[in-house]
C-alpha positions in Angstrom: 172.3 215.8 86.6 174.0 215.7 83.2 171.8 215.0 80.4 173.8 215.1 77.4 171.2 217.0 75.0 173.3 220.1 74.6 173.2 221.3 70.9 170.5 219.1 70.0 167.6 219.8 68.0 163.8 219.4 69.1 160.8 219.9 66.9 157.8 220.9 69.7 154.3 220.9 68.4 151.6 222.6 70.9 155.0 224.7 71.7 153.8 228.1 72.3 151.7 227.4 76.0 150.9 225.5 78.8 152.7 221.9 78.7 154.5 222.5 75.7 156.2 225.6 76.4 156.9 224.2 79.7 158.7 221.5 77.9 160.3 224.4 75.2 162.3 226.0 78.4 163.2 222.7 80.0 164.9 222.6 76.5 166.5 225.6 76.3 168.2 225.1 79.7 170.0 222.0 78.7 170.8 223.8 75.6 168.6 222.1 72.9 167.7 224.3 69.4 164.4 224.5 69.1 161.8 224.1 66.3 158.2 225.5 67.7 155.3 224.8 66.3 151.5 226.4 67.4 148.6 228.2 65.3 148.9 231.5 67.4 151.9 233.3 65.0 152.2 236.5 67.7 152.2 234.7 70.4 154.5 232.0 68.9 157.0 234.6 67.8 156.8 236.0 71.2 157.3 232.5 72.8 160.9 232.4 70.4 162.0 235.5 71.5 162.1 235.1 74.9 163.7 232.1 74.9 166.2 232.9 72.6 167.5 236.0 74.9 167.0 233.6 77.9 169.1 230.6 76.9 170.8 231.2 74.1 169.3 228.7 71.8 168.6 228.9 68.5 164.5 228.8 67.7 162.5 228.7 64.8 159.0 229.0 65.3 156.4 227.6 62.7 152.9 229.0 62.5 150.7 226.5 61.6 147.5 223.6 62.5 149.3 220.5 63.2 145.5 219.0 62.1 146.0 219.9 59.0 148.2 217.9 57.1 150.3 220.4 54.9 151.5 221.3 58.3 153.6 218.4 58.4 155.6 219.5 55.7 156.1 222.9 57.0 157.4 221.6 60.1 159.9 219.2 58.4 160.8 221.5 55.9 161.8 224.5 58.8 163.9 221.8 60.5 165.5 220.6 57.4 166.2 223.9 56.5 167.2 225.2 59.8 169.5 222.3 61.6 169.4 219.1 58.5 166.8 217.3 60.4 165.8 216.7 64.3 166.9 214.5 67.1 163.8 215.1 69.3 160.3 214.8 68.0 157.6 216.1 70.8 154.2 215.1 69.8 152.5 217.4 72.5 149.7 219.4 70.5 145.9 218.8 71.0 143.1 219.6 73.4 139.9 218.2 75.3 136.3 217.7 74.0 133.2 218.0 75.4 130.5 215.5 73.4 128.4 212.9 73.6 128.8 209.6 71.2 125.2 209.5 70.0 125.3 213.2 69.3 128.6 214.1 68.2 129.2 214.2 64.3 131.7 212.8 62.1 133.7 215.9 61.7 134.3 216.2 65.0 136.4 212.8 65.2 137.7 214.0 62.1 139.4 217.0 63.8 140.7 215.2 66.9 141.5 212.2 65.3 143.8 214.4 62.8 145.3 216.7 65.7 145.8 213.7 68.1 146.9 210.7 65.5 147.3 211.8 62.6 149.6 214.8 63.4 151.9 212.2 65.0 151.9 209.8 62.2 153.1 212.6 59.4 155.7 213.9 61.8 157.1 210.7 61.9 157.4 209.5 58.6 158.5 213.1 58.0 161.4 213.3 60.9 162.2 209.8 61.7 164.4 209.6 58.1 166.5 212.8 59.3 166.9 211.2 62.5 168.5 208.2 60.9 170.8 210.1 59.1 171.9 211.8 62.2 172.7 208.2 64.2 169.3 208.1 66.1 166.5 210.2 67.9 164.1 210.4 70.5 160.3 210.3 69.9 157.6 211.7 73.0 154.1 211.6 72.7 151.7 214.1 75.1 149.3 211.5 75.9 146.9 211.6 78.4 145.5 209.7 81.8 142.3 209.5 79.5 143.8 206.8 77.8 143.4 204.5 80.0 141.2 206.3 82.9 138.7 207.7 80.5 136.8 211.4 81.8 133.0 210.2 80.4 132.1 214.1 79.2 135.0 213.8 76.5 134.6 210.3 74.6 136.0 212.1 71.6 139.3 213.1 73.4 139.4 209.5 75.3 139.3 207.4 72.2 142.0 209.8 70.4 144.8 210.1 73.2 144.4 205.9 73.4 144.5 205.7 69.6 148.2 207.8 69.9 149.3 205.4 72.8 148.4 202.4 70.3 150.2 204.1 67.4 153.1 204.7 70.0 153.9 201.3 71.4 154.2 200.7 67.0 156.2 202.9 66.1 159.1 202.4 68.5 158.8 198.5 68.2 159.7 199.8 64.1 162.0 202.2 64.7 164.1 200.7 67.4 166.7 199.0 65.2 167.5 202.6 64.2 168.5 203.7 67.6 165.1 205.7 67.8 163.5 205.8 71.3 159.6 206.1 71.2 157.7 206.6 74.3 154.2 208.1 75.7 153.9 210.2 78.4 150.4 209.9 79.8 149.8 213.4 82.6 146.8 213.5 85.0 145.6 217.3 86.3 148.2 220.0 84.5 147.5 223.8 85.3 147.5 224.8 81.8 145.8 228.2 80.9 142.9 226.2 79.1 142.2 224.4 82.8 142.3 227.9 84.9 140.1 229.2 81.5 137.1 226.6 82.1 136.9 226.9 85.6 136.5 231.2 85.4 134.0 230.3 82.8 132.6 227.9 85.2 132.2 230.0 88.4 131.2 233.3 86.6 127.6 233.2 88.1 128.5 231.5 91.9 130.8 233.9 92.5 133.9 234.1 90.5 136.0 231.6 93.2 138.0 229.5 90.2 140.3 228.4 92.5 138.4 226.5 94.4 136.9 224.8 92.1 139.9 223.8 90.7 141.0 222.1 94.2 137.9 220.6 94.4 138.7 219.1 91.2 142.3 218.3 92.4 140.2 217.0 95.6 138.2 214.5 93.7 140.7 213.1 91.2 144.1 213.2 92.4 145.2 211.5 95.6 148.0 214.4 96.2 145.1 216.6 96.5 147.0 219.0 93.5 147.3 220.0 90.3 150.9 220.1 88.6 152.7 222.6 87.0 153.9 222.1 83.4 157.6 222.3 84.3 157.1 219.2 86.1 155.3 217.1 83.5 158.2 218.7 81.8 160.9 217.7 83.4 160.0 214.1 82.7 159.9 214.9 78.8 163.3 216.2 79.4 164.7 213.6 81.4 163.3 210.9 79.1 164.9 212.3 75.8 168.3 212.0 78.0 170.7 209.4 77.7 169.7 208.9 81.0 166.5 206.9 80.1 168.8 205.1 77.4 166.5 201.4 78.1 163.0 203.6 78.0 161.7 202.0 74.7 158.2 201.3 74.1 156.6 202.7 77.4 154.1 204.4 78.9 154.7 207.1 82.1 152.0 208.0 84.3 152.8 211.6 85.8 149.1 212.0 87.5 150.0 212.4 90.8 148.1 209.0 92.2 144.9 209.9 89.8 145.4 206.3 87.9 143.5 204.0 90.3 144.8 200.7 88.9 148.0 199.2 88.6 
């Protein structure tokens, strides 16, 4: 299928692994420039490398903490500088928690509430102006099934990832009239490296099996008895950046493989 997005621009934060780069090579492949954004410099650069001698694209990667709010400007600043603005803003940077609400302290909802909400917030105020200049854009955020299915060992992360839904559903009713798109994408079980990292860590004294664990995870959760790849929470970032999903305005996708157990 044709998606259009050839020589367009795409600022990625969370860019450099798991989900993110996932999303960085679905891309690359339809021929989007790329603006990368993670804290990890050598493995960011590495990241922009490869994909440059893969497909061609230009990429700029920016090292930086997308909780941080300086990091905002350095973002929008590189694709200023680089391309006169973006046309694709992925919002995909952040991580889980492990807390309880009587115990955790404020800085702690500081941090996520920064990297989750925050993060998104700057980024648009900072891109969404350069987007109008250039006749429209689209706007993803890397939500989360815990938005609305909520894991009870991570209040921290729950709260946060349904905070950026809220702020979503906003900011495209504002932005609409400018032909900016603004949508959520909300995943279930992703094999990211931090997942397959936990469950080692978990099975280190039964035995070392962190595969299984995983499926019983997968098991438990997830009616289709799996967890997904990145490229194919990936592909629906792509797809939904497309022309293709031209009437997607305001929404929220569930790619959770039946783990949402309401309608």
């Amino acid at each position: 299928m044709e998606l259009g997005l050839k020589g367009k621009v795409a600022v990625i934060t969370g860019g450099s692994v798991g989900i993110g780069l996932a999303i960085a090579e679905g891309f690359a492949a339809e021929g989007v420039n790329l603006v990368l954004a993670a804290r990890d410099e050598a493995r960011l650069d590495r990241v922009a490398e490869t994909i440059r001698e893969t497909h061609g694209v230009r990429v700029v990667p920016v090292a930086c903490d997308v909780s941080l709010a300086e990091a905002a400007t350095q973002i929008v600043g590189a694709a200023e500088a680089e391309f006169g603005g973006a046309d694709i803003l992925i919002n995909n940077a952040g991580t889980g928690s492990n807390e309880t609400i009587m115990e955790a302290p404020d800085s702690k909802w500081d941090f996520y509430w920064n990297l989750h909400v925050m993060a998104a917030v700057r980024l648009a105020r900072g891109l969404v102006p350069g987007m109008k200049r250039r006749g429209g854009g689209v706007i993803l955020h890397n939500a989360s099934i815990c938005a609305s299915q909520p894991l009870g060992y991570e209040p921290i992360y729950n709260v946060t990832k349904a905070a950026l839904v809220m702020f979503s559903k906003n900011l495209a009713n504002e932005v609409v009239r400018d032909n900016i798109r603004v949508n959520t994408v909300n995943p279930g079980l992703v094999l990211t490296p931090d997942w397959i990292k936990t469950a080692k860590e978990l099975t280190a004294d039964s035995g070392g099996d962190w595969e299984a664990h995983l499926q019983s995870v997968a098991d438990e959760y997830a009616p289709i008895r799996r967890f997904a790849s990145a490229a194919e929470i990936a592909n629906l970032f792509v797809f939904l950046c497309s022309d293709r999903a031209s009437y997607c305005v305001g929404s929220t996708f569930f790619a959770d493989g039946g783990m949402l157990r309401t309608i």
